[in-house]
C-alpha positions as CSV (number, residue, x, y, z in Angstrom):
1,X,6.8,-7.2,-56.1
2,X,2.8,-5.9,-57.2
3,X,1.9,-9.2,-57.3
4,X,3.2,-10.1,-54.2
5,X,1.8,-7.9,-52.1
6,X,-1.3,-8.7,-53.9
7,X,-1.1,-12.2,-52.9
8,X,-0.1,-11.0,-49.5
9,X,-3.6,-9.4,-49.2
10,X,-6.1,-12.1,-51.0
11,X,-4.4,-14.7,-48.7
12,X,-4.9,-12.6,-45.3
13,X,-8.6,-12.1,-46.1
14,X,-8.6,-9.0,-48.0
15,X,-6.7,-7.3,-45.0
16,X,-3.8,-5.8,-45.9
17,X,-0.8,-7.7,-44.0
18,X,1.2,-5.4,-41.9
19,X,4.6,-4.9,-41.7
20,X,6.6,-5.9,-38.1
21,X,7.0,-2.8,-36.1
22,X,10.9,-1.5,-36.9
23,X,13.2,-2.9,-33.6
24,X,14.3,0.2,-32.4
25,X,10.3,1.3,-31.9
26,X,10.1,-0.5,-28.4
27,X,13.6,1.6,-27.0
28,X,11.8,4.5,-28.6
29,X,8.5,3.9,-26.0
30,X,10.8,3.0,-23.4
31,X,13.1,6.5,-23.7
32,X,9.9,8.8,-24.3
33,X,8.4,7.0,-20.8
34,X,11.7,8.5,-19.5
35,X,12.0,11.7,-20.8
36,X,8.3,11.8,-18.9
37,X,9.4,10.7,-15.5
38,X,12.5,13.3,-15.6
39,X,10.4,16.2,-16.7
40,X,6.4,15.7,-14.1
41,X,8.5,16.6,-11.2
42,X,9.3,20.2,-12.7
43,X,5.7,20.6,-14.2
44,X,4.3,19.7,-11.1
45,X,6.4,22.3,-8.8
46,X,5.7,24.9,-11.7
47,X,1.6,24.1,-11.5
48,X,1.7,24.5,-7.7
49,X,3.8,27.6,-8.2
50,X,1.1,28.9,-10.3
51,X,-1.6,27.8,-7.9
52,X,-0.7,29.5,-5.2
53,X,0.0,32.9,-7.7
54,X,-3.2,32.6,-9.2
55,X,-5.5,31.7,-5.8
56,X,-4.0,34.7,-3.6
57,X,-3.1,32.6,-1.2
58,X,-0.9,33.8,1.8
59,X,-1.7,34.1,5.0
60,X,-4.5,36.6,4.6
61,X,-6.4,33.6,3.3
62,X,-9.4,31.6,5.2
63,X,-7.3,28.5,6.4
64,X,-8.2,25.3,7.9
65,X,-7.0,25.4,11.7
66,X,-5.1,22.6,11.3
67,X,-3.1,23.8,8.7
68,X,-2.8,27.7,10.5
69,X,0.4,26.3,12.4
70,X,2.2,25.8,9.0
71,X,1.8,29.5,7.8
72,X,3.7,30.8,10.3
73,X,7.3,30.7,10.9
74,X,10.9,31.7,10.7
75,X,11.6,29.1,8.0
76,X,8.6,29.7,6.1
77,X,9.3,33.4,5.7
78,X,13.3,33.1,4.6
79,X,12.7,29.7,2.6
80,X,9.2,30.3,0.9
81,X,10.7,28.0,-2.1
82,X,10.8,25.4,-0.4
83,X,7.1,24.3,-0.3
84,X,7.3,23.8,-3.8
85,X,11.2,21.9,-3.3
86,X,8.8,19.5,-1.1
87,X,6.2,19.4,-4.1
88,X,9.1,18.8,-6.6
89,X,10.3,15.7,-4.6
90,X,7.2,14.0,-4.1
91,X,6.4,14.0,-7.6
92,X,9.5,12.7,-8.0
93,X,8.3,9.3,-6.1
94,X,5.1,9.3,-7.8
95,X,6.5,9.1,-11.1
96,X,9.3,7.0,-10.4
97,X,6.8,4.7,-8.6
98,X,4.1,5.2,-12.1
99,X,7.1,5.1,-14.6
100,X,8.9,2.5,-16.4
101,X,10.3,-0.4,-14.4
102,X,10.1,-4.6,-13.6
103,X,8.8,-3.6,-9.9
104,X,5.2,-5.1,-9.5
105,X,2.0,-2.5,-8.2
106,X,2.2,-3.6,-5.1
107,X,6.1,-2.9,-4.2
108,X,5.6,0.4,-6.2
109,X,2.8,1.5,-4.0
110,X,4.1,0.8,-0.4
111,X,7.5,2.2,-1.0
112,X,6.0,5.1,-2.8
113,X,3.5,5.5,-0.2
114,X,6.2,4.9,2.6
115,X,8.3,7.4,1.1
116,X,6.2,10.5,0.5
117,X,4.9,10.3,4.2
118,X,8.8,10.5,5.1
119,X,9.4,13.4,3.2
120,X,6.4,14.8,4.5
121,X,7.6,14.1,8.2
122,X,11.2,15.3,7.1
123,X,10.1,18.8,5.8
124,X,7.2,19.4,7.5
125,X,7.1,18.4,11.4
126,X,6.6,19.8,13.5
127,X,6.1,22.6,11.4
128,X,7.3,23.9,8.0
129,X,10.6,22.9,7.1
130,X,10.6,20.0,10.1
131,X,14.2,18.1,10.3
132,X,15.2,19.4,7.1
133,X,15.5,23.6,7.1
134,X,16.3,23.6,10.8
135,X,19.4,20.5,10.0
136,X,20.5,22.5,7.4
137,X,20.1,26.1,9.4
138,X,22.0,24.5,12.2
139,X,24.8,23.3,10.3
140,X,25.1,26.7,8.6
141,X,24.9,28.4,11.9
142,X,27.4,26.4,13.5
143,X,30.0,26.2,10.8
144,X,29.9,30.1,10.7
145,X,30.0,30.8,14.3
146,X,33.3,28.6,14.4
147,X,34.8,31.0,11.9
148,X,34.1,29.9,8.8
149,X,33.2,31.9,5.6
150,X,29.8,32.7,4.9
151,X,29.5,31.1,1.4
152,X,30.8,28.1,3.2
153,X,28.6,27.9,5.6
154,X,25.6,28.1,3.6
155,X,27.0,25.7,1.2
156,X,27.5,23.3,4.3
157,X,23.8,24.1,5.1
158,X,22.6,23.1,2.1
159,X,24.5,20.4,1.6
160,X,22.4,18.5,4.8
161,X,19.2,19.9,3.7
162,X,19.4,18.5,-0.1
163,X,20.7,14.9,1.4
164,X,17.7,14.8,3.5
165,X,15.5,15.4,0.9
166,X,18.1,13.2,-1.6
167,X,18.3,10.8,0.9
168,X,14.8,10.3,1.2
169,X,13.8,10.3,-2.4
170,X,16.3,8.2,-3.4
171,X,15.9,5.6,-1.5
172,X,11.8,6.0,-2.1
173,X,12.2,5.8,-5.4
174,X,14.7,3.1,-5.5
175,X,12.4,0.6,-3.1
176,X,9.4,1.6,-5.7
177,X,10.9,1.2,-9.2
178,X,14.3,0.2,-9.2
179,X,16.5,-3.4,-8.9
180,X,18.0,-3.5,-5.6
181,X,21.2,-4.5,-6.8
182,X,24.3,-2.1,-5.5
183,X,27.0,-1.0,-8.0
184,X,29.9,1.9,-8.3
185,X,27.9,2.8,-11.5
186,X,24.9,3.3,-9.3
187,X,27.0,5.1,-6.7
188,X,28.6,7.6,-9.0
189,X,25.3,8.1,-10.3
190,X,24.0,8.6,-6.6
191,X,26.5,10.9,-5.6
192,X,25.9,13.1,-9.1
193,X,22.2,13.3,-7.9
194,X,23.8,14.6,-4.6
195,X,26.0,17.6,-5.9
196,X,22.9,18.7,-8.3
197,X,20.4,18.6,-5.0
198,X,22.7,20.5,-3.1
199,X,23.0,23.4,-6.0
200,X,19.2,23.4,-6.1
201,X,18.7,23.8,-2.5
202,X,21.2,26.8,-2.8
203,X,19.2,28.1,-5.4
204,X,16.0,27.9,-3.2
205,X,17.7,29.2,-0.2
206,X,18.6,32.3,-1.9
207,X,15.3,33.4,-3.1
208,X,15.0,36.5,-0.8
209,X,18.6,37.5,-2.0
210,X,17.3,37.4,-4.9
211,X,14.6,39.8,-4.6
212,X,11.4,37.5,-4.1
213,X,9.0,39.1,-1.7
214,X,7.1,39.1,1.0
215,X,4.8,35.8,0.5
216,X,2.8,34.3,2.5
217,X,2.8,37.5,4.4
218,X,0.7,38.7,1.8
219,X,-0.4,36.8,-2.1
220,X,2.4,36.3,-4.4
221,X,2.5,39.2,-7.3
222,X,2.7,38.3,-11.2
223,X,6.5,39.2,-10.6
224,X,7.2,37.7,-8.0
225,X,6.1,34.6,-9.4
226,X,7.7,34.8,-12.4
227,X,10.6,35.4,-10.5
228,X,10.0,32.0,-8.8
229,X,9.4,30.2,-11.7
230,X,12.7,31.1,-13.1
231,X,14.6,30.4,-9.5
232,X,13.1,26.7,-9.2
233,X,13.8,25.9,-12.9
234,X,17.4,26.7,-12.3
235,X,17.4,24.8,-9.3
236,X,15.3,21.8,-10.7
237,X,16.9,21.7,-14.2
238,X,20.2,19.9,-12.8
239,X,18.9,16.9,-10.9
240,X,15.9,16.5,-13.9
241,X,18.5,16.3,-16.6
242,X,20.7,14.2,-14.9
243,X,17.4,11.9,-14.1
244,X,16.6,11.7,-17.6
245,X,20.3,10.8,-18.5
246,X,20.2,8.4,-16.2
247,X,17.3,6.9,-17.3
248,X,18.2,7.0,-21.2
249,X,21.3,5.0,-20.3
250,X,19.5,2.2,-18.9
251,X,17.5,1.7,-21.7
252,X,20.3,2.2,-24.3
């Protein structure tokens, strides 16, 4: 055996001949490009999170006049989390769009491209929380005023907010990155994806039950942020598992 790896090297130049890479090394690449699609999303929500604690901003702040419209606002004050929901999902394109896949660059960047100025539209016009919040507010409203419970209601309510956003994102990140080849594995995948959205945007909704304060009224405290952090991973953690799930099986 010595001698034959001795061999090995005189006949390769003096360079020492390298074994094949092991088979399973390639799945292993594959799975950890993944795991990193399922978990930007949250870091990204969590950095902006952490922006906005560590900047002071809130309303107080010197803001651009085009952007003053957006501080202000019914759905702004009970639904602060959301701003970083919005953040959350269009990080969720991006690195679809950047991650793994057999789309080509140019497919990945009009549908990505295509999609984050939806959800843009969809959360944000004509002012914070656009179709989405006040869909979602309505339904709730509605559903109570008819005699409904409460917890129903809001469940109803966030049931259309999340499928807005879901709806969106999901079909932005299947355009960018994904074979557009329908399936009932694909389906009970999608409608997985749709229960976990809807517990997050519960989550988010109840941030002021949960004692978060008064921001953007005035800057977010060390508390209250931490606060945050903890309400958006509980909301986020759900949907990114189940992302990264997803995305092992494929591979496996």
């Amino acid at each position: 055996m010595a001698g034959d790896a001795f061999l090995d090297v005189v006949g390769s130049g003096f360079a020492p001949v390298r074994s094949p890479a092991p088979r399973h090394a390639a799945p292993r690449r594959i799975w950890a490009g993944q795991s990193l699609v399922a978990a930007v999303p949250v870091a990204a929500a969590l950095l902006a999170l952490a922006l906005v604690a560590a900047s002071g901003l809130s309303r107080r702040s010197g803001l651009p006049e085009a952007l003053e419209p957006y501080a202000y606002g019914y759905f702004l004050d009970r639904y602060p989390l959301f701003a970083f929901a919005l953040v959350y999902g269009a990080a969720r394109i991006v690195a679809a769009a950047a991650g793994p896949g057999m789309a080509g660059p140019v497919r990945r960047v009009v549908f990505a491209l295509l999609g984050l100025v939806a959800l843009g539209a969809a959360g944000l016009y004509p002012t914070f929380g656009g179709l989405t919040l006040r869909g979602g507010y309505a339904t709730g409203s509605m559903a109570f005023l008819t005699g409904q419970p409460l917890w129903l209601a809001y469940a109803l309510g966030a049931a259309v907010a999340a499928s807005m956003v879901g709806g969106i994102v999901g079909v932005a990140v299947i355009a960018a990155s994904r074979p557009l080849r329908p399936s009932w594995r694909r389906i009970g995948w999608g409608a997985l994806s749709f229960v976990s959205l809807g517990f997050g945007a519960g989550v988010v909704g109840l941030a002021k039950t949960f004692g978060f304060g008064p921001w953007p009224a005035r800057a977010m405290t060390a508390s209250e942020a931490g606060l945050a952090a903890g309400l958006l991973l509980v909301a986020m953690a759900p949907h990114s598992l189940l992302v990264g799930l997803r995305r092992r099986r494929a591979v496996a």
